[in-house]
C-alpha positions as CSV (number, residue, x, y, z in Angstrom):
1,X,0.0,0.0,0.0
2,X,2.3,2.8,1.0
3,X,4.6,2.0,-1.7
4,X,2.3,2.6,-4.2
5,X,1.3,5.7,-2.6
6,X,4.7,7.0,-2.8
7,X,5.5,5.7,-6.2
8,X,2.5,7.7,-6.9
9,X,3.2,10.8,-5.6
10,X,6.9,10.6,-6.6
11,X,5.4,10.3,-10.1
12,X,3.5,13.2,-9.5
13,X,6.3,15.2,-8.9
14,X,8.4,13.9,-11.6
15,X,5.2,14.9,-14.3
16,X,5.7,18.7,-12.7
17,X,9.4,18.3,-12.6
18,X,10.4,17.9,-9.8
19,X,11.4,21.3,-8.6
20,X,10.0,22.9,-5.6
21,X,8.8,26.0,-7.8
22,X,5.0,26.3,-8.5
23,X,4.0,24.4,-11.7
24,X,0.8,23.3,-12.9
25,X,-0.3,20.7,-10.4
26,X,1.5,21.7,-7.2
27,X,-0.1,24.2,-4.7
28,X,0.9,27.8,-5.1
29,X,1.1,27.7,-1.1
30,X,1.3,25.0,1.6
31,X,1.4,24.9,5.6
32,X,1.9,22.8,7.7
33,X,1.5,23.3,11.4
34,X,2.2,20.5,14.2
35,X,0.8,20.8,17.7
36,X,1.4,17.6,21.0
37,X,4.0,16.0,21.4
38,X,5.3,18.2,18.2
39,X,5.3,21.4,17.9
40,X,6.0,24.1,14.8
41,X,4.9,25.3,11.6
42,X,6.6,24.6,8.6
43,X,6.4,25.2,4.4
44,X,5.4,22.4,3.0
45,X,5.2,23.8,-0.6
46,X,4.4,22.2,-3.3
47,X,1.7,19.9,-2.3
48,X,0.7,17.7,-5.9
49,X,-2.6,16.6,-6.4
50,X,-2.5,14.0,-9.3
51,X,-4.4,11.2,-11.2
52,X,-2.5,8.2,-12.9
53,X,-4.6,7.0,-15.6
54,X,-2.5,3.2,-15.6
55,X,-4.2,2.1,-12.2
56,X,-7.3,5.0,-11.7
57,X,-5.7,6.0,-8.7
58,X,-5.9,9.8,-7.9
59,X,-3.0,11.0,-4.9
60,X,-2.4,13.9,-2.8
61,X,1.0,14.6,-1.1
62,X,3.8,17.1,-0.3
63,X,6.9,16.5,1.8
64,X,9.0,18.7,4.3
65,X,13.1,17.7,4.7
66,X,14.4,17.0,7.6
67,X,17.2,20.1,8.5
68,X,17.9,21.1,11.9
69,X,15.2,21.4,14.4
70,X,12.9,20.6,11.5
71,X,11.7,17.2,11.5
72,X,10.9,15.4,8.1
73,X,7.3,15.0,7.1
74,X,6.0,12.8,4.6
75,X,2.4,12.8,3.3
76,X,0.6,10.5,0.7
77,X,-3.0,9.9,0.1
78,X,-4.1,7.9,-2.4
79,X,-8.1,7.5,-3.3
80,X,-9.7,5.6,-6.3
81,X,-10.5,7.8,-9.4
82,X,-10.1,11.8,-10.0
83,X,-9.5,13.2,-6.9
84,X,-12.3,15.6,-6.7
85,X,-14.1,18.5,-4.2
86,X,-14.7,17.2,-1.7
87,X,-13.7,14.9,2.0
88,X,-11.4,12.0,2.3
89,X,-11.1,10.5,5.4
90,X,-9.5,7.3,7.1
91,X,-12.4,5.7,6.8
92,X,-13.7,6.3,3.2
93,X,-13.7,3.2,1.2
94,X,-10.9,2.8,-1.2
95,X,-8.5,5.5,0.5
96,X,-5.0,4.3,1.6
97,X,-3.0,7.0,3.5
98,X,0.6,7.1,4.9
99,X,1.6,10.2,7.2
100,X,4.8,9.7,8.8
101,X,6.7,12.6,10.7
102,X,10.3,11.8,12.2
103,X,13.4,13.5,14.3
104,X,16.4,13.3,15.0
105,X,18.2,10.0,14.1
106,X,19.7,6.8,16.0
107,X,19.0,6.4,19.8
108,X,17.7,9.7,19.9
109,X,15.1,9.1,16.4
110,X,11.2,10.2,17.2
111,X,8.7,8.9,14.8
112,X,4.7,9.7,15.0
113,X,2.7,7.2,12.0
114,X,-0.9,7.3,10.7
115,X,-1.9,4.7,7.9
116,X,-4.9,3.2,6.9
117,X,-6.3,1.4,4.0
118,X,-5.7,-1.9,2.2
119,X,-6.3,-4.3,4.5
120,X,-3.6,-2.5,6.6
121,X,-4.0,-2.0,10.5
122,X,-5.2,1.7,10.8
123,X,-3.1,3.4,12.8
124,X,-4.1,7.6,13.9
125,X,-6.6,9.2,11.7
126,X,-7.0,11.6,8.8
127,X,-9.1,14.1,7.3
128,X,-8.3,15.8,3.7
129,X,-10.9,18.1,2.5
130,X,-10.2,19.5,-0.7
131,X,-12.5,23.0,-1.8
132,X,-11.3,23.4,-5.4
133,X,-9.6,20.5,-7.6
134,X,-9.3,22.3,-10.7
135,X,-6.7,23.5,-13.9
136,X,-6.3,19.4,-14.9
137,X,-3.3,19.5,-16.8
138,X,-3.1,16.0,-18.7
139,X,-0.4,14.3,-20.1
140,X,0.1,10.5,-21.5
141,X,-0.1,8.6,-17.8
142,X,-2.7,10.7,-16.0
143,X,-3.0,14.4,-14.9
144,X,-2.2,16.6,-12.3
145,X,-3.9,19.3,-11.0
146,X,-3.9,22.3,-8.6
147,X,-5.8,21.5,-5.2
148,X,-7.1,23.7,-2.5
149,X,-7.9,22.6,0.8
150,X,-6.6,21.2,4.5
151,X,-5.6,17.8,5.9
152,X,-5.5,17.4,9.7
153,X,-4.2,14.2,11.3
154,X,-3.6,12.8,14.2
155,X,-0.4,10.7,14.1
156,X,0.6,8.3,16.8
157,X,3.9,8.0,18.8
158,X,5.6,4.7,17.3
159,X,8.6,5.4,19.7
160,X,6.7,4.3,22.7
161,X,5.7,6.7,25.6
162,X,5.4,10.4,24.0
163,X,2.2,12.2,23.3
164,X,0.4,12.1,19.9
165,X,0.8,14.8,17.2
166,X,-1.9,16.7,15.8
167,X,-0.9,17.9,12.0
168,X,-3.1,20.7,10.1
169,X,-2.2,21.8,6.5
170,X,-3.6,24.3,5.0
171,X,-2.8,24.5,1.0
């Protein structure tokens, strides 16, 4: 499941080139706060909202690199068809989702998880609402397009004993 999400939304970016300037089918904007045992707000620009015509599996993700005191953030949401206006949540049929946020590394590594979908054990929960899915931009494997909207999730500590994170995006 979650390799196919992130084989999805790397394909994404690859369609829009990669490059972290706005392009048709990334978000102009992208934020991404984090509030428990987590705390900050970050950029999280571009967020790509695609389609891949091979499987009809529409995706939604964007990624933050680890650096510092910032913690890596990975985000993929896959749901069947067009993605569209609308609510996705962990329990909409058909909708795999893999939110993973980490720190630090070795003995001193943090991670928070939320997945669901696929037969998989669900693990947090999610909520992507998009308000606008619009300016499809198609090429020979699917399309991408630019999406408007918010995610929250709440992501559990897989390190054992710290508080859960709370993530709200806004893009």
């Amino acid at each position: 499941m979650h390799t196919r999400l992130f084989a999805l939304a790397a394909a994404a970016l690859a369609a829009c080139g990669g490059s972290v300037n706005t392009t048709p089918g990334q978000s102009s904007s992208c934020s991404v706060t984090l509030s428990g045992g987590l705390t900050g707000t970050y950029d999280c620009k571009p967020a790509v909202t695609a389609w891949a015509s091979s499987n009809n599996q529409g995706g939604f993700s964007f990624g933050v690199a680890q650096s510092g005191s910032t913690p890596s953030i990975s985000v993929a949401v896959g749901m069947p068809g067009e993605p569209h206006t609308g609510t996705y949540t962990t329990t909409t049929s058909g909708v795999d989702s893999a939110i993973a946020i980490n720190t630090g590394s070795g003995g001193t590594a943090q991670y928070w998880i939320e997945g669901s979908g696929s037969g998989s054990q669900t693990t947090g929960t999610f909520t992507l609402t998009f308000s606008s899915v619009s300016n499809a931009i198609t090429a020979s494997n699917g399309k991408v397009y630019t999406g408007d909207g918010t995610l929250t999730a709440t992501l559990k500590n897989a390190t054992g004993g710290g508080a859960d994170v709370t993530l709200s995006a806004t893009f």
